[in-house]
C-alpha positions as CSV (number, residue, x, y, z in Angstrom):
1,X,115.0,109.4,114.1
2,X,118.0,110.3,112.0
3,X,119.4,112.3,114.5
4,X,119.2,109.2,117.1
5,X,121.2,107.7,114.1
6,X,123.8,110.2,114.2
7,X,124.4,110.5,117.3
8,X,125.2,106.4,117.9
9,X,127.5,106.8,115.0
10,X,129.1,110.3,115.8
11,X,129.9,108.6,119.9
12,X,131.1,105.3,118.4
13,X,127.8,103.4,119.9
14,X,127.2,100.9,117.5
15,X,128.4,97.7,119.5
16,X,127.1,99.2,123.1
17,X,124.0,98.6,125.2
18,X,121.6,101.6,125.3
19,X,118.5,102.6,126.5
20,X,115.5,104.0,124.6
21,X,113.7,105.7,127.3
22,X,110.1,106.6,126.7
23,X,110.2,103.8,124.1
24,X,106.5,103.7,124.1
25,X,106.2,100.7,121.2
26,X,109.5,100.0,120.6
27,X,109.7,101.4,116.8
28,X,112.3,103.3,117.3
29,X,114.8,100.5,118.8
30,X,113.8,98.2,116.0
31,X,114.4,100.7,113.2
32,X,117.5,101.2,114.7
33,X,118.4,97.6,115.6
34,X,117.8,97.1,111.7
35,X,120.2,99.5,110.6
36,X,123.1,98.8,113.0
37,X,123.0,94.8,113.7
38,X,125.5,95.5,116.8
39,X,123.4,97.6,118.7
40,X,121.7,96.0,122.2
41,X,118.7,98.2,122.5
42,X,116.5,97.7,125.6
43,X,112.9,100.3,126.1
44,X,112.5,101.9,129.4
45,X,108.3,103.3,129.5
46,X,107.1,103.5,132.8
47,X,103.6,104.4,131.1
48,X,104.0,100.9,128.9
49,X,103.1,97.4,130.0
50,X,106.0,95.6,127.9
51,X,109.0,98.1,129.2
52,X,107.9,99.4,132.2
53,X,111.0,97.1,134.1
54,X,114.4,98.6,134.4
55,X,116.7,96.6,133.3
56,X,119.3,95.4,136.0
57,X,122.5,96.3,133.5
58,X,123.2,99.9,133.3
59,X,123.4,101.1,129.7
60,X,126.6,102.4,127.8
61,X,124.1,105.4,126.8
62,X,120.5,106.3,126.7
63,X,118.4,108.6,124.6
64,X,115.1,109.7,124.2
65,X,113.0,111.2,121.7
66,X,109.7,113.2,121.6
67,X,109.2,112.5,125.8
68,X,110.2,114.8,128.3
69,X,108.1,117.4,127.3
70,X,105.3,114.9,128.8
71,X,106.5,114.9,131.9
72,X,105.3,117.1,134.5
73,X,107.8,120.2,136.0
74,X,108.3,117.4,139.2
75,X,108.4,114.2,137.1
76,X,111.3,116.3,135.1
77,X,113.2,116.7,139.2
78,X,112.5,112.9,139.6
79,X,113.7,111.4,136.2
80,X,116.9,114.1,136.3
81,X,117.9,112.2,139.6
82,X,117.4,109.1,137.7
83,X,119.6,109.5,134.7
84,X,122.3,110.2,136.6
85,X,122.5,107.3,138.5
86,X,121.9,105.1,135.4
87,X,125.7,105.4,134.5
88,X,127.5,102.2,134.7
89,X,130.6,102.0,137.1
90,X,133.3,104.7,136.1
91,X,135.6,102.1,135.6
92,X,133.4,101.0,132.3
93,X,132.9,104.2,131.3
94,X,134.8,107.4,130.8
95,X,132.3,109.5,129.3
96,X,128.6,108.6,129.2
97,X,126.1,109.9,126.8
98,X,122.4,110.6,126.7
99,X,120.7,112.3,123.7
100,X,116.8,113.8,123.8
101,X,114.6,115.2,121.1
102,X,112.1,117.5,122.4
103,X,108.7,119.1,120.6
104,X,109.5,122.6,122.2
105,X,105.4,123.3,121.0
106,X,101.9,123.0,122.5
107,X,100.7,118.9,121.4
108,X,97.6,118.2,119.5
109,X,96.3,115.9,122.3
110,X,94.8,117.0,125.5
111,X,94.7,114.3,128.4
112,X,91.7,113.8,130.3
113,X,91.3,116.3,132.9
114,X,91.8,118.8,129.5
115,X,95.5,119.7,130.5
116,X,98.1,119.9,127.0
117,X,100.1,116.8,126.6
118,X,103.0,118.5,126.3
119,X,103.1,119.7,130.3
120,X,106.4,120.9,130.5
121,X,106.2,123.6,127.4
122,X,110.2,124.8,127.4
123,X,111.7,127.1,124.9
124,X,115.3,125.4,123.5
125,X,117.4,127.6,125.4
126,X,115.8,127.0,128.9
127,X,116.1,123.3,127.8
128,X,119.8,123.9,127.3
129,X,119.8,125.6,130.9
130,X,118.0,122.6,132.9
131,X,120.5,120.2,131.3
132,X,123.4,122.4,132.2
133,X,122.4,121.5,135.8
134,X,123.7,117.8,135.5
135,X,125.2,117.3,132.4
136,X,128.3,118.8,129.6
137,X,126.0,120.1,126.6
138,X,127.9,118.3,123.6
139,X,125.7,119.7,120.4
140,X,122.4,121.6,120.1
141,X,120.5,121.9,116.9
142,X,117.3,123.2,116.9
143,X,114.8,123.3,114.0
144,X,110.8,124.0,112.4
145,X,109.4,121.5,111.2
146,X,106.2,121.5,109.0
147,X,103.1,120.5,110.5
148,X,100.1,120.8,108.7
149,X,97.6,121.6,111.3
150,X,100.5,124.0,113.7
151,X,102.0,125.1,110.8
152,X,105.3,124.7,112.2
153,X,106.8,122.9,115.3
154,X,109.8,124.1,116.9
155,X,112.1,121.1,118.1
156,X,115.3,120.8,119.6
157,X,118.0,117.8,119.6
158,X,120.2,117.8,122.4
159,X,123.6,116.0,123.0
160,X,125.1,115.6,126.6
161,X,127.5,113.8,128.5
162,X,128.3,113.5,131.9
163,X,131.8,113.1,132.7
């Protein structure tokens, strides 16, 4: 979450209206909502009952964290469509930013029919290659982090704009 931090600071978001997409229970938006007062956070989670309605205003930025990897090689096609279209009107915005955390390793959880959670296993750099298709890569940073049962995860911030 501190990177989600940094980045609204580092682009100057902290009086715009973004979108936490994948919220899943909103802890994220609220954390953040609690640390920066101006913020308007809305949750975008197709997958959850309580944000699964895009809002009708287009958001000054959106970000996601710990999601795409659970999308499927075709869901990735669909929801890179999307996000482009999600910019407001040029004329509100110059540049517009989205930022994504992404578990770059297999996921503890299988779902149902026994497939990995994580269906879309990338390393960083051919992360950093699909979002080169649609969007100005503005900061990588890529890191392990301990897990006690993997031993380490490799994840991967990434910072883009699409101009």
């Amino acid at each position: 979450m501190p990177h989600t931090l940094n980045w609204i600071q580092h682009y100057g978001l902290q009086h715009s209206y973004l979108w936490d997409y994948g919220c899943g229970k909103g802890g994220t938006m609220t954390w953040l909502k609690s640390l920066i007062p101006t913020v308007r956070i809305d949750g975008v989670d197709p997958h959850t009952h309580n944000y699964n309605v895009i809002p009708h205003t287009k958001p000054d930025a959106v970000y996601s964290q710990d999601v795409l990897e659970h999308l499927t090689e075709q869901e990735l096609m669909e929801w890179q469509q999307w996000i482009t279209t999600q910019r407001p009107p040029r004329s509100q915005a110059k540049r517009w930013h989205h930022s994504h955390i992404i578990d770059t390793t297999p996921a503890k959880k299988r779902l149902p029919t026994g497939e990995n959670a994580h269906r879309t296993l990338r390393t960083p750099t051919e992360w950093m290659e699909w979002f080169e298709q649609f969007s100005q890569i503005e900061r990588v940073q890529v890191w392990n982090q301990p897990d006690r049962l993997w031993g380490e995860r490799v994840r991967v911030v990434i910072w883009c704009e699409i101009g």
